[in-house]
N, C-alpha and C positions, 0 to 999 in steps of 0.2 A: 728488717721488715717491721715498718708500723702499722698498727690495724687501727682504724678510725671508722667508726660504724661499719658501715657493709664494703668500706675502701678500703685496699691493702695497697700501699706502695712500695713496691719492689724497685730494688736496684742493686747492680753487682758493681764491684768497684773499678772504675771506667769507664762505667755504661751509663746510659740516661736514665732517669727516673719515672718508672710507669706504673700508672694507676690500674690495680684491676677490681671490678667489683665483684663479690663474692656470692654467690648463689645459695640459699639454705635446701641444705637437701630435709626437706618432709615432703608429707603427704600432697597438702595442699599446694607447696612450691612446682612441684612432681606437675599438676594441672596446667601448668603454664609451658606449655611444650616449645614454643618456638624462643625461650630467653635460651632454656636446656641448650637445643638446637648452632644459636647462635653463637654459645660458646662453644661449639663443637664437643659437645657432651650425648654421648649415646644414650637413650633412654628407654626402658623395656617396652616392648612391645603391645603387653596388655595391659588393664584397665586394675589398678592394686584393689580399688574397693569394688568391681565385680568379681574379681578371685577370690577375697574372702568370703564372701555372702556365698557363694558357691562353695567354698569348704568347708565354710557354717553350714550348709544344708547337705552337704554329699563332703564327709569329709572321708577320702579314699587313698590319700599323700601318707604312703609308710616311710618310716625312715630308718635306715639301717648305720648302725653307730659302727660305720667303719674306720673311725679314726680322724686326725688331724689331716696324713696324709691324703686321703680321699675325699674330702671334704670341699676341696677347690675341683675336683673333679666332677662328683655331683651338684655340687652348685651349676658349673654350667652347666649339664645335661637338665635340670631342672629349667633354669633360665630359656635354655633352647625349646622344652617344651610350655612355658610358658606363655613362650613368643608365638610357638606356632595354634596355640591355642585349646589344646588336645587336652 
């Protein structure tokens, strides 16, 4: 694998050589929904900087230090309601 700016060219041995361009995941990248899209990359449902101003004014998110193990658990039950909006 060589990275050359935002180009990565992959190739396995046998196979052909292919360019893919690489996506920076921040905030402002996050804005541009349909590159996300095109690469077939799922992208959360709500709006990052109207959630925080929301839990800068109502912050109501407890979090309960269940471990490593739960932690991929509550992530997405978070995620799920972040989607749905609630």
């Amino acid at each position: 694998m060589k990275i050359r700016s935002n180009l990565i060219s992959l190739s396995r041995k046998g196979q052909t050589q292919k360019n893919v361009r690489m996506l920076s995941l921040t905030r402002e990248a996050l804005k541009n929904k349909a590159v996300w899209e095109k690469a077939g990359i799922k992208l959360p449902k709500f709006e990052h900087d109207e959630m925080m101003l929301n839990t800068r004014e109502n912050p109501t998110w407890v979090h309960f230090g269940a471990g490593n193990i739960f932690r991929a658990f509550i992530a997405m039950l978070q995620q799920e309601l972040l989607n749905l909006g609630s």
